[in-house]
C-alpha positions in Angstrom: 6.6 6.1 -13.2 7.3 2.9 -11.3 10.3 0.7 -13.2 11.5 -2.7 -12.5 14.8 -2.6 -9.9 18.0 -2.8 -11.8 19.5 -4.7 -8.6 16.9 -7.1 -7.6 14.2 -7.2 -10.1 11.7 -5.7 -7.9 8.2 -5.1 -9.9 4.8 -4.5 -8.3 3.9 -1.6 -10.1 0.0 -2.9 -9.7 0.0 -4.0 -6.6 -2.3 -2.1 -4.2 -1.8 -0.8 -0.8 -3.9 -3.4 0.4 -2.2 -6.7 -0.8 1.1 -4.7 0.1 0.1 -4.8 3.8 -0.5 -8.4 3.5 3.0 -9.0 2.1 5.1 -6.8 5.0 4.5 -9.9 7.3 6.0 -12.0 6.0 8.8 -10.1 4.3 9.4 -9.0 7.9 9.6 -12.9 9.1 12.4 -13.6 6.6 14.2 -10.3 7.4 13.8 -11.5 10.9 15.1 -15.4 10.3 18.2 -14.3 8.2 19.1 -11.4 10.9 19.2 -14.0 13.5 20.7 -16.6 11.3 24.1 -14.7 11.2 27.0 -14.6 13.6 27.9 -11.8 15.6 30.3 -10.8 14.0 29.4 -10.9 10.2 26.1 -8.8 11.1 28.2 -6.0 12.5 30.8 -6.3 9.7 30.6 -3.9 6.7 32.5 -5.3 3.8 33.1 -2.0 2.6 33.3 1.6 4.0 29.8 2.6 2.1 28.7 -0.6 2.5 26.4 -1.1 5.6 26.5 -4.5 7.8 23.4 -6.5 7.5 22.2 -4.9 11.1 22.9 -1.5 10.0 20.6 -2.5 6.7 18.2 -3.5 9.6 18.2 -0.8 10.9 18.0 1.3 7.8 14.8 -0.6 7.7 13.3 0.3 10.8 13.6 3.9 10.0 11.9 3.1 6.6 8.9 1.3 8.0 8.3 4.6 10.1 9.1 6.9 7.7 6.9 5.6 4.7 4.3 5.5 7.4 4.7 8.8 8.1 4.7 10.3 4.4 1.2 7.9 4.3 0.1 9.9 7.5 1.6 13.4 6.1 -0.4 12.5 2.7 -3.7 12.2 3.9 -3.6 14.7 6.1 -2.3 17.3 4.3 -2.9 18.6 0.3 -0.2 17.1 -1.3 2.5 18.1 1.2 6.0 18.9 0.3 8.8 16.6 1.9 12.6 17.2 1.7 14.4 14.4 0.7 16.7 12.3 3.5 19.8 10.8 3.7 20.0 7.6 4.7 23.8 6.9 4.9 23.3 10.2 7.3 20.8 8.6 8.8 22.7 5.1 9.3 25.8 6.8 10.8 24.5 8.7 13.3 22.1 5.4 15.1 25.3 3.1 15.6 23.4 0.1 14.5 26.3 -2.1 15.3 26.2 -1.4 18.6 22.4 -2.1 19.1 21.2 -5.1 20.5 19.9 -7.0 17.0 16.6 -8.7 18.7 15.6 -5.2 20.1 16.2 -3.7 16.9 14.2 -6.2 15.0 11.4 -6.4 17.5 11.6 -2.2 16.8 11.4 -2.9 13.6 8.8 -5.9 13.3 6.2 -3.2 15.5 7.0 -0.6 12.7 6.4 -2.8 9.8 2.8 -3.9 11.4 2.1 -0.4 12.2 2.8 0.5 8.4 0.3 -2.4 7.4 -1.9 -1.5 9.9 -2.1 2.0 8.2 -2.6 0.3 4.5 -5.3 -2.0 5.7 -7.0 1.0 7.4 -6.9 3.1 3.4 -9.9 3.6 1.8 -10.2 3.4 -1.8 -9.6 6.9 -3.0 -6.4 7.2 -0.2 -3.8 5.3 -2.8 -4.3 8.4 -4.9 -3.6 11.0 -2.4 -0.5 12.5 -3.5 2.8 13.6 -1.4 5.7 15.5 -3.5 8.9 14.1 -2.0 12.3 15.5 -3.2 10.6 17.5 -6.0 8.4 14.4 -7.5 5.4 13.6 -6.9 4.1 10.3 -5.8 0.7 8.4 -4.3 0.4 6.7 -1.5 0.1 3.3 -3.6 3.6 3.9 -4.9 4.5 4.8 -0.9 3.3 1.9 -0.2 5.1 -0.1 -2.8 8.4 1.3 -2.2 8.3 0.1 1.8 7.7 -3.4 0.3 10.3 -2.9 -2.1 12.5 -1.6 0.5 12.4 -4.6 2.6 12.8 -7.0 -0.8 15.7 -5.3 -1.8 17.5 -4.9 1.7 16.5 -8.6 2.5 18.6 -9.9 -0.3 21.6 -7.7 0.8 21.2 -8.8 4.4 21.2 -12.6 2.7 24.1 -11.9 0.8 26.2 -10.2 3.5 25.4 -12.5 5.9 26.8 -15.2 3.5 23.2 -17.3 3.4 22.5 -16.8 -0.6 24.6 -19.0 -2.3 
């Protein structure tokens, strides 16, 4: 069961995949603006040791595009298929996002996102229910779906914040 986000306030727990593929455009526009609109050296800077810069949070992102695309992908194809769960901060530390160039990394990750909406436009109706145990619980494709957008809601307020552009 979906629940609102303690953190941001995130709740689209009706939303379907459909009108979620029409909302990862523009969510990946402001990602894009407020990755651009800080300085070098605030978007490399983490504040805290397990607390990621706002271009390692991009590219946290990029990863998540691809990989809710892939449990979409993994879901239809397979009979509710069994996925381990991953470790982002693993994930993070082994990429070096602060040394990547931040417009390749957000043109990596703006091709990801429409390739994700791509997917949700493409769903039929019956797809959303198509189920995918990850970690031990399972989950539809709607709520895959909805957790991508979330992802990029939550992580685009942490970018803002980081970056110093929310009051």
């Amino acid at each position: 069961m979906e629940q609102i986000c303690r953190e941001c306030g995130f709740d689209q727990s009706e939303t379907l995949p459909s009108d979620v593929a029409t909302e990862l455009s523009p969510m990946s526009q402001a990602i894009g603006a407020s990755v651009l609109a800080i300085s070098g050296d605030e978007l490399r800077r983490r504040p805290a040791a397990t607390v990621w810069s706002p271009l390692e949070y991009l590219g946290h992102l990029r990863e998540s595009m691809a990989f809710h695309r892939w449990l979409i992908e993994c879901a239809l194809s397979e009979n509710n298929p069994l996925i381990p769960a991953v470790d982002p901060d693993e994930s993070v530390a082994q990429s070096a996002y602060n040394d990547a160039d931040p417009h390749e990394l957000l043109a990596q990750f703006e091709r990801r996102i429409q390739r994700l909406a791509d997917a949700l436009i493409a769903l039929d109706d019956d797809s959303a229910d198509h189920p995918v145990t990850l970690d031990g619980r399972e989950i539809s494709v709607a709520l895959v779906a909805r957790s991508a957008w979330h992802e990029c809601h939550h992580h685009l307020g942490d970018i803002r914040r980081l970056g110093g552009l929310d009051p």
